[in-house]
C-alpha positions in Angstrom: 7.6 -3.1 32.3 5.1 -5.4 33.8 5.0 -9.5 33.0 2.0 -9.1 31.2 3.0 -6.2 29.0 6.5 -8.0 28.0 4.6 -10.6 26.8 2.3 -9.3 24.7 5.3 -7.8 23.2 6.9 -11.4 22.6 4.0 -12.5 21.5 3.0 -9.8 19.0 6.8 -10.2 18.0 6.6 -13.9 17.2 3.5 -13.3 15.6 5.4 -10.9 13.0 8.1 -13.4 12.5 5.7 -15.8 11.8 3.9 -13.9 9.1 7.0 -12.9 7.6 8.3 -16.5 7.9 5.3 -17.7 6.2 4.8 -15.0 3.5 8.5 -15.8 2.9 7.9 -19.6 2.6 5.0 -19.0 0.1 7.0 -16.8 -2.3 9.3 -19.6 -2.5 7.2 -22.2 -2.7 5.5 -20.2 -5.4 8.8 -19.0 -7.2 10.0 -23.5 -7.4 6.5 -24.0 -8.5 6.3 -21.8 -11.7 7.5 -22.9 -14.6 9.1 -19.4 -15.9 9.5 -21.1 -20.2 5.7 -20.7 -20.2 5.1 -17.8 -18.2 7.9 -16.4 -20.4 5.7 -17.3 -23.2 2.7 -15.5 -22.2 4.4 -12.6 -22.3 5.7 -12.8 -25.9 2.0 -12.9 -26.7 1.2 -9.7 -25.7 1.3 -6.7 -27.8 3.6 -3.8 -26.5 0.5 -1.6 -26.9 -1.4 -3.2 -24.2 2.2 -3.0 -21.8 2.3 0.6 -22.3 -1.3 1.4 -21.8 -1.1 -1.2 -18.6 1.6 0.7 -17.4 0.5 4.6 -17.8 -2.6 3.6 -16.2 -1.4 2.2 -13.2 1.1 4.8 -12.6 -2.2 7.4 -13.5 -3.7 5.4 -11.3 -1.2 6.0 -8.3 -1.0 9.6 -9.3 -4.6 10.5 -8.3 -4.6 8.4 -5.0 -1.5 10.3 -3.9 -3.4 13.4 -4.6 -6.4 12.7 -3.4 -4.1 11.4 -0.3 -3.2 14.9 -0.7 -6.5 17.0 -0.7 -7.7 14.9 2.5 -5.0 16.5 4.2 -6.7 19.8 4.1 -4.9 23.0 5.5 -2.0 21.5 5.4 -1.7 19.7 2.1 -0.2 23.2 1.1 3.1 21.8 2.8 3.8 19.2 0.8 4.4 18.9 -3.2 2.2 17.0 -5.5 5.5 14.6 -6.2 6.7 14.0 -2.5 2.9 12.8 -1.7 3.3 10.7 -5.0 6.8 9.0 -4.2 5.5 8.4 -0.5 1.9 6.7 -1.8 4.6 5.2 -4.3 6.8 3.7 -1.4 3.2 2.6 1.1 2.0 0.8 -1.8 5.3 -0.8 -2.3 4.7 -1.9 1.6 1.4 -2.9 0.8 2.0 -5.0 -2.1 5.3 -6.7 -0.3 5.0 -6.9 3.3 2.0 -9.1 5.4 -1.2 -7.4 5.7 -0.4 -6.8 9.4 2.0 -4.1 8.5 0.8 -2.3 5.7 1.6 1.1 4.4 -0.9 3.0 6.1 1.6 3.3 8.9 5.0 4.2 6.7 2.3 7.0 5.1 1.3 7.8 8.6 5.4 8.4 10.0 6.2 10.4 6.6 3.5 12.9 7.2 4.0 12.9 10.7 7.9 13.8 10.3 7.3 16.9 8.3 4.1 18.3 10.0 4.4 16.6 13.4 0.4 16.6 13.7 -0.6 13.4 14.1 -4.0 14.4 13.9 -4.3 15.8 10.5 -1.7 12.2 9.4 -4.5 9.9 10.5 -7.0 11.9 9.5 -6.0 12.2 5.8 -5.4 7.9 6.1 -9.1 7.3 7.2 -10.2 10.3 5.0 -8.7 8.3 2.2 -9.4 4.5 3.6 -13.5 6.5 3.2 -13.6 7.4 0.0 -11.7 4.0 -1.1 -14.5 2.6 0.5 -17.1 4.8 -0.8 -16.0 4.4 -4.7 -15.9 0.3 -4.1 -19.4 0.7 -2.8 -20.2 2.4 -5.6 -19.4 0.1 -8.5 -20.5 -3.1 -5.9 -24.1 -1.1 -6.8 -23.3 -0.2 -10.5 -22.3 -3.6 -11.5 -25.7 -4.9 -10.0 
């Protein structure tokens, strides 16, 4: 491996720590911050109604990304059942939601696919196909709303 190459790797390497260090530094600086006897208090406010709703309609939510995940793999979304494209949207998310926007969960989505189809073609495909049409629909209500 040239000199150049190994330190690019350092580089990018330290530049992962860092984000991880920082994201990490953050989330605590956030967690001595809050003062949980009021937050706890919001959330006697709110009805049980609105939790339930809140939480069918994110997981309905989830459910028609992974299948729309699912359709933009076309020929060979036939592979795959609706619930093991949900649980690994589930997991990227998870990613997504957790980890430093350098990661993401594009790439876990990407190596699941990848392991049980070994085509990378139709994996990144189905990731842009989907990154579209997520790009599309925000258009969409940018314009709606005015």
């Amino acid at each position: 491996m040239s000199e150049t190459k190994s330190r690019t790797i350092y580089y990018r390497l330290f530049v992962s720590a860092l984000q991880v260090v920082l994201a990490g530094a953050i989330i605590w600086l956030l967690i001595r911050q809050i003062d949980f006897k009021s937050l706890l208090f919001c959330f006697e406010n709110i009805r049980i109604g609105l939790v339930v709703v809140a939480i069918f309609s994110g997981i309905s939510v989830l459910w028609l990304n992974s299948i729309k995940w699912k359709l933009c793999l076309l020929d060979r979304s036939n592979e795959f059942n609706n619930m093991q494209i949900f649980i690994s949207y589930c997991t990227s998310f998870s990613i997504d939601m957790l980890l430093p926007s350098g990661y993401g969960g594009d790439f876990l989505r990407f190596k699941d696919i990848n392991s049980k189809i070994s085509t990378p073609v139709h994996s990144v495909a189905s990731i842009l196909a989907s990154r579209f049409s997520g790009l599309i629909t925000s258009i969409f209500f940018f314009v709606l709303q005015g």
